[in-house]
N, C-alpha and C positions, 0 to 999 in steps of 0.2 A: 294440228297446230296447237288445239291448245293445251294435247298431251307434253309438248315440246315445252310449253309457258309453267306447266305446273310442274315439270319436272326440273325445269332451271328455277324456279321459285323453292321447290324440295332444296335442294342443293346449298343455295346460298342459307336458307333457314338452318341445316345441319352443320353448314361452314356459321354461319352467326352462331351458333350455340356452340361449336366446337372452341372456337374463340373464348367464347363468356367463361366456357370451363376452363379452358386453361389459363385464365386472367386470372377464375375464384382460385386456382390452383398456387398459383406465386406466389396469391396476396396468402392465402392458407401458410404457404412454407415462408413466407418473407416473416409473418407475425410467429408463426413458431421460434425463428431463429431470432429475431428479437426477444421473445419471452427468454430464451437460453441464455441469450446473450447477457440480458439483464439479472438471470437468478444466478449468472457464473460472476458477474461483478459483484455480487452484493460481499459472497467473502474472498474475491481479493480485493477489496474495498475496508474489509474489516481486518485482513491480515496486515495491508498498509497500514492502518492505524496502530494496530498492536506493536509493530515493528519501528513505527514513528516512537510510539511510548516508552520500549527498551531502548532506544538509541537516546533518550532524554534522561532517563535510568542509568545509565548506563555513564555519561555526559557526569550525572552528579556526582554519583560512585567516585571517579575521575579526581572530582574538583575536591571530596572530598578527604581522598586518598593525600592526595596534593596538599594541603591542608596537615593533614598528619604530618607528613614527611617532612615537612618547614616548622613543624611544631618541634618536634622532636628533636631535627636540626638545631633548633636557637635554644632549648636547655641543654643537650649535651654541650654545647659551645659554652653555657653560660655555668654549667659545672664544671668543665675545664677551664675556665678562666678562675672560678674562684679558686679549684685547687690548686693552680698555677700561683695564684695572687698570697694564698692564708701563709705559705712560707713564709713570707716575708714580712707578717702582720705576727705572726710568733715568733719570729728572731728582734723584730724590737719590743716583745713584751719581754 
């Protein structure tokens, strides 16, 4: 009988530790794959940002290409108007 008590008492002990191991086990791979997962964000976390920066770079470029172009625009306009205009300011000198 009480071969029969220590040998279901064996049993569940190797079942409880079989347990405890395969718990340290998940928690082992659960915290690796979190460390991954956090050292794989850090640069695309930093490439976001980079990408954020060119796109603001980029944005200015833009505004001041735009700028040019309206600049440029309103002296040719306004050197075409005088050479249009001076004819007519030397036919009455």
């Amino acid at each position: 009988m009480e071969k029969i008590g220590e040998d279901l008492q064996e049993k569940e002990l190797k079942s409880h530790t079989a347990i405890r191991c395969a718990k340290a086990a998940i928690l082992l791979s659960s915290l690796r794959n979190a460390t991954n997962s956090f050292t794989s964000d850090v640069p695309q976390i930093q490439e976001d940002e980079k990408i954020e920066m060119l796109k603001i770079e980029l944005v200015k470029k833009k505004q001041k290409l735009k700028k040019m172009r309206l600049w440029i625009g309103v002296s040719l306009l306004s050197y075409l108007l005088i050479f249009l205009i001076l004819p007519f300011f030397l036919k009455s000198l």
